[in-house]
N, C-alpha and C positions, 0 to 999 in steps of 0.2 A: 848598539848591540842588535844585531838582527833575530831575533827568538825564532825565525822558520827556521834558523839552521843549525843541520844536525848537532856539529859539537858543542853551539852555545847551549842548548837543549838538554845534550847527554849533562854538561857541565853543570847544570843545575839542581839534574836531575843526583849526580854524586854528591857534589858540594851541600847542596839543603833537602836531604831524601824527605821529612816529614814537611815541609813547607811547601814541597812542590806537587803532594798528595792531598795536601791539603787547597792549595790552588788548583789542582785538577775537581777535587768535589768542586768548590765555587763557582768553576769554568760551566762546568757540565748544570751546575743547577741553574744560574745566569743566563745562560744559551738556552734550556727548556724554560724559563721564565718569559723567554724574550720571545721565541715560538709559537709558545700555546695562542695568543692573542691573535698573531695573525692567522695563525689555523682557522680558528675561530671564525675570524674576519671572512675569509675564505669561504669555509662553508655555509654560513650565514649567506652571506652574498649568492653563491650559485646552489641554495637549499640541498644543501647535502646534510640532512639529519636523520638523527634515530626513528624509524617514526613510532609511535604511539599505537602498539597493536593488541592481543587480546593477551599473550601472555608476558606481557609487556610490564616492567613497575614504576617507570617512571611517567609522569603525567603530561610532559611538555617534549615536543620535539627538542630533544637535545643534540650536538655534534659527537660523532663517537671518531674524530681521529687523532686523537691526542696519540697514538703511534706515530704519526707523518715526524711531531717535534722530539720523538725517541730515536727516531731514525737517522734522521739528522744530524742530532747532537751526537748518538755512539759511533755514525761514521765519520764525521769529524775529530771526535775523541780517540776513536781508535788509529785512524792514521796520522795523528800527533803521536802518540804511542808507540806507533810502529817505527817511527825515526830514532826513538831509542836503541831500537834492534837486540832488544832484549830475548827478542824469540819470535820464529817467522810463524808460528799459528794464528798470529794476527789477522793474518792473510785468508785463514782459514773462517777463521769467523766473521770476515765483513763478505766473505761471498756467502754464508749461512746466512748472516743475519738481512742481505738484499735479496735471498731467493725466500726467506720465509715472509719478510715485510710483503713482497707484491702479493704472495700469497692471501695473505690476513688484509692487505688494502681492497683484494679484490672483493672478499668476504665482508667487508665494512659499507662495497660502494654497491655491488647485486647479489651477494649470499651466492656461497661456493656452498658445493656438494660436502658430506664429509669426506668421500674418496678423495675428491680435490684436494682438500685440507690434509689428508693424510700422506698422502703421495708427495703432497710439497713439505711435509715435515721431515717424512725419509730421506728428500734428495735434501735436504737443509742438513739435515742430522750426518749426512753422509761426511759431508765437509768436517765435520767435528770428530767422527769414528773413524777415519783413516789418516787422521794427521799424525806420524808419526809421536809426537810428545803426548798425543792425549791415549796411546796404546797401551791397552791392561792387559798385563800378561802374568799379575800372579795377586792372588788375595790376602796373601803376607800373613798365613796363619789363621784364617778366619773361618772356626770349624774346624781346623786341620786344615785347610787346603790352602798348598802355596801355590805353585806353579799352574798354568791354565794353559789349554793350549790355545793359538792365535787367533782362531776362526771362532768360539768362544767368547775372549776377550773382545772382539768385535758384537757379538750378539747380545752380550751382557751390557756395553756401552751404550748401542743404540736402543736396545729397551730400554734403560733406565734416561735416556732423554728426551723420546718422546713421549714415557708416561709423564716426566715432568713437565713439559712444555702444555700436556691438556691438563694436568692436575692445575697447575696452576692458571690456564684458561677457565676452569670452572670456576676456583674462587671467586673470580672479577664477577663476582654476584649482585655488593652492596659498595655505594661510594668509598672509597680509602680501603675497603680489606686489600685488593691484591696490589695498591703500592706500598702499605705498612707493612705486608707478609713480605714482598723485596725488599724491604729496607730492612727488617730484621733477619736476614736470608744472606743478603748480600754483607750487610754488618759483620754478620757472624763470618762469612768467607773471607771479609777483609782482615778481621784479627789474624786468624788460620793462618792466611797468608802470609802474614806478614811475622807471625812467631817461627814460621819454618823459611824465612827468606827468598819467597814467591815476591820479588817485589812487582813485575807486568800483573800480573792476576790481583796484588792490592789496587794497584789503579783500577785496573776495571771494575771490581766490586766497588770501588769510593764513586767512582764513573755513575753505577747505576742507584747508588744512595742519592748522588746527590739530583740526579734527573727524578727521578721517584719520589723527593720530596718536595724538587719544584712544582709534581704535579699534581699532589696534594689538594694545595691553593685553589685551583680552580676547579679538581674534582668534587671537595666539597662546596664550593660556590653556591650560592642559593639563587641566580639570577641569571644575567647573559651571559656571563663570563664561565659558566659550568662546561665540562666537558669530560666525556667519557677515554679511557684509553683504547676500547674499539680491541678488534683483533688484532688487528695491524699492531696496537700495544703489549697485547698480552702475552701475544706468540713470539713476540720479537724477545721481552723483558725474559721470558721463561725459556726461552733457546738460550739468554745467557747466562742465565742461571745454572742448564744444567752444561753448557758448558766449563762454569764455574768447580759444578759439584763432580765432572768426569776427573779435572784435573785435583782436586784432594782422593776421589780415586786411586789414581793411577801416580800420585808425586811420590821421588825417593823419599822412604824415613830420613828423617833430619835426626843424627846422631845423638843431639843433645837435646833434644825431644824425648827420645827413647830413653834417653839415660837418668831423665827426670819422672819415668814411668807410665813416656805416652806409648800404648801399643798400638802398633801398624795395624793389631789385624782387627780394631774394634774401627776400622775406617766405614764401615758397611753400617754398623750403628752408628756412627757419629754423622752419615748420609742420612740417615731416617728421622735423628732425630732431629738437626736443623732444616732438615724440611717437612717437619711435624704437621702443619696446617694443613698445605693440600693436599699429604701424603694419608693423614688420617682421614679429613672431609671427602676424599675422592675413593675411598676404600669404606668409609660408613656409608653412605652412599649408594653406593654398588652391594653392598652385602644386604642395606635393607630392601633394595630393589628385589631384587632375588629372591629374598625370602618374602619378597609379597608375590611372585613368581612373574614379576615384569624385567622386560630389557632393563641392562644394568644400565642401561644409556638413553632410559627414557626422562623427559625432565620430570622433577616434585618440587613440593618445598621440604625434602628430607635434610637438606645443607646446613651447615651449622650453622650459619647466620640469618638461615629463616628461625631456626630455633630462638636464636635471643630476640629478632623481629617481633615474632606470634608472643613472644613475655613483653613485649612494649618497651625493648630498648630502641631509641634512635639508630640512622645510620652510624654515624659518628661513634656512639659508647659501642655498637658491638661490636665492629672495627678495632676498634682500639684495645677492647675485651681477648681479641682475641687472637691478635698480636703479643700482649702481652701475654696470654695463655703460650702462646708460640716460645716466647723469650723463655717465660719460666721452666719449659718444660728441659731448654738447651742448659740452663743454668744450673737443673738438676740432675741432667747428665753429667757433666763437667763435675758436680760434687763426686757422682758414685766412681766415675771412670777411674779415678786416683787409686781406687782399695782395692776395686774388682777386678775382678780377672773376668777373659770375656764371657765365658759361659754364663756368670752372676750375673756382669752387665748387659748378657742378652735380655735375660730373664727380668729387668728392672727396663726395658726398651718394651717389650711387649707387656708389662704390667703399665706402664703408664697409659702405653696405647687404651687396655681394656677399661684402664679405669675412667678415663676419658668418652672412652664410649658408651658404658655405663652411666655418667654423669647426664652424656646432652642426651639417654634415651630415657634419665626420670625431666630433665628437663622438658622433654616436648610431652610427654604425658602430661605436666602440670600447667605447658603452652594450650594445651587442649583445652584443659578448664576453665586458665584465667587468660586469655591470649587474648590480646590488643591487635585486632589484622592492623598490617601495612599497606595488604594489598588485598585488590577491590576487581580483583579480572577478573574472570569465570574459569582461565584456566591457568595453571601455573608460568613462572616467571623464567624466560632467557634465562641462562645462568651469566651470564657475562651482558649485559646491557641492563642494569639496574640505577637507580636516583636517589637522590633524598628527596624531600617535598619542595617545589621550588615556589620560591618567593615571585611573583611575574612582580612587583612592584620596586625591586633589585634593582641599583641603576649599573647599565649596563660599563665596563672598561673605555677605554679608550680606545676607538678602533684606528686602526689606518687609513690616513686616506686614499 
């Protein structure tokens, strides 16, 4: 049985759909498993590390391209995929996702400008905003408004996926937050998917679970074997994300969805809240900037994971803290969405938010008084190249020869 080819492939893929979703996560975790080391090895060898600077948190030259083994794995995952021929946007997204990757590799190997960075997010995001199937041209009742006209539908797209792509660049703060926020992120798109019979779009979110928790393992590492996702990681992860989140956007209501009382038009809420984390952390953020009357886009330790930081959680608990804060907060929309109508359910979307906000603004009040630092620089920390405390006594993996 030759598995490169196309019908033995499709044939599997009809014959055993949850087995061959499920050998796809494996594939894709297997492959970032088998990657990150020689990366590793890699950069080690011809010193390409983070280096250890003033607003710097990590203490030891670390490698930050664990993007190189995401890159890899989702162009090889996606055109396995594409032999299905379940929908040519495929196409659209492996030329996004190689025009944003050189992007963020450039930014990982001598720091790009942000104009750089932004100008290659737009022609990234272009690929994703003009592909015919990912086209929004109506908001199905949400507000009142259906119909949008097309030039619109295009500007609403492309805003809402390069604010995701830096929203989620910021998080990449502390070890594991921003692959536990994709893996709760992408989780959550895979169910979606897969209740309204998106089956291309299940694989790819199972795609980017299981890469995202191969990389786990070595992000939290305490020794050689540690490695950051880098730009190159974060930009690429969060392009697919919000390619993920244009198409729950823009998909047909699914009949029997509706008929069990999902409504189309709380689609914009049900965007907000499964991407709760960065979409909150990146707007508290910015509001408390302001109101201390600095650029919204200067660094602090305003982020919510310096909050749990400065109270003496570990990398590791406030990660995980706040992941699951992420889950529950999806868990509780999914209660109210059943009873409400959208107007009530706006209204329970923005009350979570404030009360949220309200929470980590008594928490950093009480980080003020009783606060355990993490961090020992003179001035605040990268938001995306941060460490746990690493062990130098750690033996290192097994390298290559």
């Amino acid at each position: 049985m030759n598995l490169l080819n196309h019908e033995v492939i499709l044939g599997l893929f009809r014959d055993n759909y949850l087995l061959f979703v499920m050998c796809l996560f494996l594939g894709a975790f297997v492959m970032t498993f088998y990657l990150i080391p020689k990366v590793l090895w890699v950069s080690r060898e011809k010193n390409l590390m983070a280096e250890v600077v003033g607003r710097s948190a990590h203490s030891t030259k670390t490698p930050s391209f664990g993007g190189v083994a995401f890159f890899l794995t989702l162009i090889l995952t996606l055109t396995l995929l594409q032999s299905l021929r379940l929908t040519y946007v495929g196409n659209n997204l492996i030329g996004a996702i190689t025009l944003l990757f050189m992007v963020g590799l450039k930014d990982d190997l001598v720091i790009s400008t942000a104009r750089v960075k932004l100008f290659g997010q737009i022609a990234a995001v272009c690929f994703l905003v003009f592909s015919p199937e990912l086209q929004l041209t109506s908001l199905h009742g949400f507000w009142g408004i259906y119909e949008i006209p097309e030039p619109l539908g295009y500007v609403i797209n492309a805003v809402l996926a390069i604010a995701l792509i830096n929203a989620y660049n910021l998080i990449d703060g502390i070890d594991g937050l921003a692959a536990l926020a994709g893996i709760v992120i992408s989780g959550t798109y895979a169910v979606i998917f897969y209740l309204t019979g998106n089956s291309y779009f299940v694989l790819v979110s199972v795609s980017v679970v299981g890469i995202l928790t191969a990389f786990l393992r070595f992000n939290f590492s305490r020794g050689r074997g540690k490695i950051f996702m880098g730009d190159s990681g974060s930009l690429i992860i969060g392009l697919v994300l919000a390619f993920l989140t244009l198409k729950v956007l823009v998909m047909t209501p699914n009949p029997s969805n509706v008929a069990e009382g999902y409504d189309p038009a709380n689609r914009l809420l049900l965007i907000a809240i499964i991407l709760f984390l960065p979409a909150f952390d990146t707007l508290r953020v910015m509001i408390i900037r302001m109101l201390n009357k600095k650029s919204p886009f200067a660094p602090d330790r305003n982020h919510v994971h310096h909050v749990l930081l400065d109270l003496g959680f570990s990398h590791f608990k406030a990660s995980f803290c706040l992941a699951f804060l992420n889950l529950f907060i999806i868990v509780t929309y999914f209660y109210f969405s059943e009873t409400l109508t959208n107007l009530w359910l706006g209204f329970v979307v923005v009350l979570l938010f404030a009360v949220t906000f309200l929470l980590f603004g008594k928490l950093k009040i009480i980080s003020k008084r009783k606060a355990k630092p993490t961090h020992t620089g003179p001035a605040p920390e990268v938001d995306n190249k941060s460490s746990i405390e690493i062990n130098s006594k750690a033996e290192a993996p097994a390298w290559p020869e």
